[in-house]
C-alpha positions as CSV (number, residue, x, y, z in Angstrom):
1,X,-43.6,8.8,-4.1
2,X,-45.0,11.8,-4.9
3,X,-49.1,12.1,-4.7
4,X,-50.1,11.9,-7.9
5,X,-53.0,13.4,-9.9
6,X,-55.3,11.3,-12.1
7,X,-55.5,12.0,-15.5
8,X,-57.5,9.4,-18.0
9,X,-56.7,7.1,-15.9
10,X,-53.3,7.5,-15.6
11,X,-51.4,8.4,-12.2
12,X,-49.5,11.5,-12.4
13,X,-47.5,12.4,-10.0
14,X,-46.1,16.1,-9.6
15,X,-42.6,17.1,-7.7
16,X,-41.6,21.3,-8.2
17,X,-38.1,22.1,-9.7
18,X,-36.9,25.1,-9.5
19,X,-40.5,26.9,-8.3
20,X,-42.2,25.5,-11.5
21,X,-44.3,22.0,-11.3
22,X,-42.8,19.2,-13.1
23,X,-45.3,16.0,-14.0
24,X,-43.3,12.6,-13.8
25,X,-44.4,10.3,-16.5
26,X,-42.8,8.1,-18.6
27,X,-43.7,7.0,-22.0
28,X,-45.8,4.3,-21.4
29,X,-47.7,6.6,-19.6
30,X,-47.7,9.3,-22.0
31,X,-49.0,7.2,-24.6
32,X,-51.8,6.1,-22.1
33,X,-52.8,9.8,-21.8
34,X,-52.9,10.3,-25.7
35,X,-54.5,7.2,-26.3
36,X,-57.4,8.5,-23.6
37,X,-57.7,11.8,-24.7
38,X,-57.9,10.9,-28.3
39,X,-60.9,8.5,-27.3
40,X,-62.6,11.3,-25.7
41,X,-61.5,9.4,-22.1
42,X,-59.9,12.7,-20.4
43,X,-60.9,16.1,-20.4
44,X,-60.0,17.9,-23.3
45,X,-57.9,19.5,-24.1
46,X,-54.7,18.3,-22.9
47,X,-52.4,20.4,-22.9
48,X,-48.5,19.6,-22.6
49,X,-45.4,21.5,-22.2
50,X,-41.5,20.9,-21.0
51,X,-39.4,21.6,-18.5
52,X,-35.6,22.6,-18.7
53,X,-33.4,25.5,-17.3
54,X,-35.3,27.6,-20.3
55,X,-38.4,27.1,-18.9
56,X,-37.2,27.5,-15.1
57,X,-35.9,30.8,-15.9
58,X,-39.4,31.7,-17.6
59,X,-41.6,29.7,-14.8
60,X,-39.5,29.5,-12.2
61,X,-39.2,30.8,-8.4
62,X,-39.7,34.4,-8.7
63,X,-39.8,34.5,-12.2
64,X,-41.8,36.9,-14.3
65,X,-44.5,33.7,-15.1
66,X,-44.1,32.2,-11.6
67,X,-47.2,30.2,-10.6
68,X,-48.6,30.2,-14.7
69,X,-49.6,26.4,-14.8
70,X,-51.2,26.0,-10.9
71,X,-52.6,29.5,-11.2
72,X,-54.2,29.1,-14.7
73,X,-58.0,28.1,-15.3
74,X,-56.9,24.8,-17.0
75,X,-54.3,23.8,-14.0
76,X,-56.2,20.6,-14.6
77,X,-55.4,20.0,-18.1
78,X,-51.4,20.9,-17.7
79,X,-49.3,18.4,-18.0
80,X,-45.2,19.3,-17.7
81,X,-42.7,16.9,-18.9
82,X,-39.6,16.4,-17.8
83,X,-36.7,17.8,-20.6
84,X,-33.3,18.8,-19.2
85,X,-30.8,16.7,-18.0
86,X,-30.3,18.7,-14.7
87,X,-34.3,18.8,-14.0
88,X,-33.5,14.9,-14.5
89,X,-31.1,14.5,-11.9
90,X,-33.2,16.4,-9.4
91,X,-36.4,14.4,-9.6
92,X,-34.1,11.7,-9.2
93,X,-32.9,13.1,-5.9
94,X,-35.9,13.7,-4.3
95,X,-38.0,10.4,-5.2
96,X,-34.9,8.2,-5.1
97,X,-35.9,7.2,-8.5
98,X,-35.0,7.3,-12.4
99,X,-37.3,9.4,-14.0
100,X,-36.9,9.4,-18.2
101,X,-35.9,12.3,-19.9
102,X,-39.0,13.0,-22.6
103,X,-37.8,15.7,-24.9
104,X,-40.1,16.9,-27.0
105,X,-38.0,15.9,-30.4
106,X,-38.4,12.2,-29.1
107,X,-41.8,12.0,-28.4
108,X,-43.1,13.9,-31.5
109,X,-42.9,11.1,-33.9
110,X,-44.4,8.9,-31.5
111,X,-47.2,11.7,-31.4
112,X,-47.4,11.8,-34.5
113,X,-47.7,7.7,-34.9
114,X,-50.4,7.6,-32.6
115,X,-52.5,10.2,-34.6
116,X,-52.0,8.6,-37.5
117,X,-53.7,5.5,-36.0
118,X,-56.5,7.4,-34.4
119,X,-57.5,9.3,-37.1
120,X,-56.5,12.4,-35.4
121,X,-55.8,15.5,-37.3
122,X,-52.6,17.3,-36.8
123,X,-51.8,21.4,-37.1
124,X,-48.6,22.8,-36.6
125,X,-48.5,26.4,-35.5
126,X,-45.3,28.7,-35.2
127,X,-41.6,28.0,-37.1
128,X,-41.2,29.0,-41.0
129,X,-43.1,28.5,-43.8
130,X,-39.8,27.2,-45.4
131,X,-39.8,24.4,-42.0
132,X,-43.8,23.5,-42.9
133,X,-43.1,22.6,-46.9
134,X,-40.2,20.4,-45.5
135,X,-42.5,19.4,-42.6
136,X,-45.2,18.0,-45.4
137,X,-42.9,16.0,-47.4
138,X,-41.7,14.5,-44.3
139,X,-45.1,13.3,-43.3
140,X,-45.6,12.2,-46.7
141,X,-42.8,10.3,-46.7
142,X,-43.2,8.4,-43.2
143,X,-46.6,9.1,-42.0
144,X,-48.8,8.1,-45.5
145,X,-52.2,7.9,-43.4
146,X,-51.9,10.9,-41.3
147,X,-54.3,14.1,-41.7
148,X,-52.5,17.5,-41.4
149,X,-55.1,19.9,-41.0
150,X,-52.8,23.2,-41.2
151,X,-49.4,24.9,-40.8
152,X,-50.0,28.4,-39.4
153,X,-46.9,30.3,-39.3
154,X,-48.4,33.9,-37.6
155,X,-46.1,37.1,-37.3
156,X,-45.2,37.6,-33.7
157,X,-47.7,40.5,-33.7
158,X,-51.0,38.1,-34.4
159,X,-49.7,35.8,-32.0
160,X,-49.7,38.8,-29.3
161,X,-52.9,40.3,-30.3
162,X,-55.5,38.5,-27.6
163,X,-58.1,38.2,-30.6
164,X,-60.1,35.1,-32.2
165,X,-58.9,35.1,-35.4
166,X,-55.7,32.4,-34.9
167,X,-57.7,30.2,-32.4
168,X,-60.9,30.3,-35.3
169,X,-58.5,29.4,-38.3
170,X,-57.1,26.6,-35.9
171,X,-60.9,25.5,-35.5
172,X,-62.0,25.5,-38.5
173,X,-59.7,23.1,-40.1
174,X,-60.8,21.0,-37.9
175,X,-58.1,20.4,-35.7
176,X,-57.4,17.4,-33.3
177,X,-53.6,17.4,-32.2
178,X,-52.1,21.5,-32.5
179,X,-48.1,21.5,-32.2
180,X,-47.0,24.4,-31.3
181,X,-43.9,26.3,-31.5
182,X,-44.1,30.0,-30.4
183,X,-41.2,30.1,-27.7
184,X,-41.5,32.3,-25.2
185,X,-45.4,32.7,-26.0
186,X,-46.7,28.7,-26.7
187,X,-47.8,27.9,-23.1
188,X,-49.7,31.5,-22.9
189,X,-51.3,31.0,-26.0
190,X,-52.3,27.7,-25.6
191,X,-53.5,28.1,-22.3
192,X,-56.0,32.1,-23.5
193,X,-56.7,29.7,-27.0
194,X,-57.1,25.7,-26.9
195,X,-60.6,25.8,-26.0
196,X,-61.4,28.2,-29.1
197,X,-59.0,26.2,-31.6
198,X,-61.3,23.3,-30.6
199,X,-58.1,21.0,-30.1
200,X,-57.7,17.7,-28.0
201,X,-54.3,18.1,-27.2
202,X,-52.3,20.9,-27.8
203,X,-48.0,20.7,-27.0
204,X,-45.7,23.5,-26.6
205,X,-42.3,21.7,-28.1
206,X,-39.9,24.1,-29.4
207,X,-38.3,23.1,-31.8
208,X,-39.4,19.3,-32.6
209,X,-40.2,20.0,-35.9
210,X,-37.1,21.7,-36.9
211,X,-35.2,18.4,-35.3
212,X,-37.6,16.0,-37.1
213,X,-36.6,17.8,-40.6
214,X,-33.0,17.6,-40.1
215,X,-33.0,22.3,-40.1
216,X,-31.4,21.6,-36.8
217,X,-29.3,18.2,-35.7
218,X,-29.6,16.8,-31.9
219,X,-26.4,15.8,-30.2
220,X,-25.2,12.3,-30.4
221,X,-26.6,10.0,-28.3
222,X,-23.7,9.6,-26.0
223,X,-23.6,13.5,-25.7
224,X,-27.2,13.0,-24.8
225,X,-26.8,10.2,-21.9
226,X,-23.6,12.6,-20.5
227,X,-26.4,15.5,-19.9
228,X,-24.2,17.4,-22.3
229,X,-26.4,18.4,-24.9
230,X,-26.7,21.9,-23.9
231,X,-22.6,22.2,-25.3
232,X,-23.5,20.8,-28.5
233,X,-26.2,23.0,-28.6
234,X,-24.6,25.9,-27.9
235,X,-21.2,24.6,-29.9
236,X,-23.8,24.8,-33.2
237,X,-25.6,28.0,-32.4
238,X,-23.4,29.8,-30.6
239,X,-25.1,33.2,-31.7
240,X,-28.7,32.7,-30.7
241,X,-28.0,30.1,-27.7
242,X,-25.3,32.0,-26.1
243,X,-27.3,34.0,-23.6
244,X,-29.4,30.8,-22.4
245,X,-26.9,29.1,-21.8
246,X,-24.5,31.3,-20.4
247,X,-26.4,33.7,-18.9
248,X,-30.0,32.9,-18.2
249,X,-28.7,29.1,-17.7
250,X,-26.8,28.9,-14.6
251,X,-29.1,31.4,-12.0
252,X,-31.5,28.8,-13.2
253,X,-29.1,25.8,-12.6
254,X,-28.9,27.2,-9.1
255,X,-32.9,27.8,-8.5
256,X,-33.3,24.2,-9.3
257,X,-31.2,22.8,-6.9
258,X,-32.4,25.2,-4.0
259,X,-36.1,25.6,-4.8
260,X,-36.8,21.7,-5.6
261,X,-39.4,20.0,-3.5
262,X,-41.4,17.1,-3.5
263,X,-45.3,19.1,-1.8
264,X,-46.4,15.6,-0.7
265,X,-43.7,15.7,2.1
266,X,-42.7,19.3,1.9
267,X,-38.8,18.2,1.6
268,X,-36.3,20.4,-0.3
269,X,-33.1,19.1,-1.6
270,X,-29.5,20.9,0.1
271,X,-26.4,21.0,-2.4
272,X,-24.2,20.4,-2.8
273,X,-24.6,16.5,-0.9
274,X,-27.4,15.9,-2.4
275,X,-29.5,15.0,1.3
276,X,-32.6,16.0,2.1
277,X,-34.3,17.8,5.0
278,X,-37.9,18.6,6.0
279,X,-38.1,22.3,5.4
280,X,-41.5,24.5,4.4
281,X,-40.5,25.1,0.4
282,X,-40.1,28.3,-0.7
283,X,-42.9,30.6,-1.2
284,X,-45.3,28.4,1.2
């Protein structure tokens, strides 16, 4: 087993995929760490993002934002979830053990449940304003109790510009719980803003919210379980998806299964057998 950091008194452990940390959690323990960070248990703010090939080819090995979450000032507070099917399968292969797949368009209403019991208000920052009405009468509908403090939806320029203003907006509404949605920029801002937004837990999910409202439909479950969702993905936005997953996809594919190790024991995994050998990881 991986060592494992301790978070509100959860155990965390923490493998790398593809150069980029991955946290392994599953959803009992992610709704330990809400739960605990809500009730002013952990350090705030908590901050959460997801891993897939997307992200590898972002944070990767050798990537332009190699190193962002250990290098950043609240390495403490990052917590990366395991998303893709293939990042899956590799934590799989180098703990000998099933590790859930926590995409952030299943966990959100189970975030969004939890704040609703804790009192917890909830901002959404990023998508369309056209996203946020539906967004509302969503929450409306299945969420009666729950607080939404704001919908922010900045032009890419204010979410560039390293000034206040966002973060101070975010704070003032009084913000508990911030969802964000700023792809390729989330993590960054989250990581320059969370303490000035005044949040408790901030998430960097994509598109969760477009999922939750039905602007964009997952795969079928079974296309799910077959790690295949990428195909339906790119089968229903062909256009915008083409180059991740045709282009940008498979160098990262490739950097995951060469650049995956487990730091406890320093072991790297070899394709295409899937064994293991003791071998100094690369860039150590």
């Amino acid at each position: 087993m991986p060592a494992a950091r301790e978070i509100g008194g959860v155990a965390v452990p923490r493998i790398v995929l593809g150069g980029m940390p991955v946290d392994l959690v599953d959803e009992a323990g992610i709704e330990r760490l809400l739960h605990a960070t809500l009730a002013g248990e952990a350090a705030a703010p908590l901050l959460l993002a997801s891993a897939n090939l997307d992200k590898v080819h972002q944070f990767g090995a050798a990537r332009p934002d190699q190193g962002f979450f250990t290098r950043s000032r609240h390495a403490d507070r990052w917590i990366v979830l395991l998303d893709g099917a293939p990042l899956v399968r590799q934590a799989r292969r180098l703990t000998n053990r099933d590790w859930p797949r926590l995409a952030g368009a299943d966990l959100l209403p189970a975030l969004l449940t939890r704040c609703e019991r804790d009192a917890a208000r909830v901002g959404f920052l990023g998508g369309w304003p056209s996203t946020h009405a539906r967004l509302r009468a969503a929450i409306t509908k299945r969420w009666t109790a729950l607080e939404v403090a704001g919908m922010w939806a900045p032009a890419a320029a204010d979410v560039m510009a390293d000034t206040p203003a966002l973060a101070e907006s975010v704070h003032r509404a009084r913000t508990d719980v911030l969802l964000v949605s700023l792809n390729p920029n989330g993590e960054r801002w989250l990581d320059r803003w969370s303490d000035a937004a005044g949040i408790r837990i901030g998430a960097e999910w994509g598109a969760a919210a477009e999922f939750l409202v039905a602007e964009r439909r997952r795969a079928p479950a079974m296309v799910q379980r077959l790690g295949a969702e990428w195909a339906w993905r790119l089968a229903s936005e062909p256009r915008r998806l083409a180059r991740r997953y045709l282009i940008d996809g498979p160098p990262s594919y490739w950097l995951v299964r060469r650049a995956s190790y487990d730091p406890a024991v320093r072991t790297t995994t070899v394709p295409p057998t899937g064994r293991t050998r003791r071998r100094v990881p690369p860039g150590r």
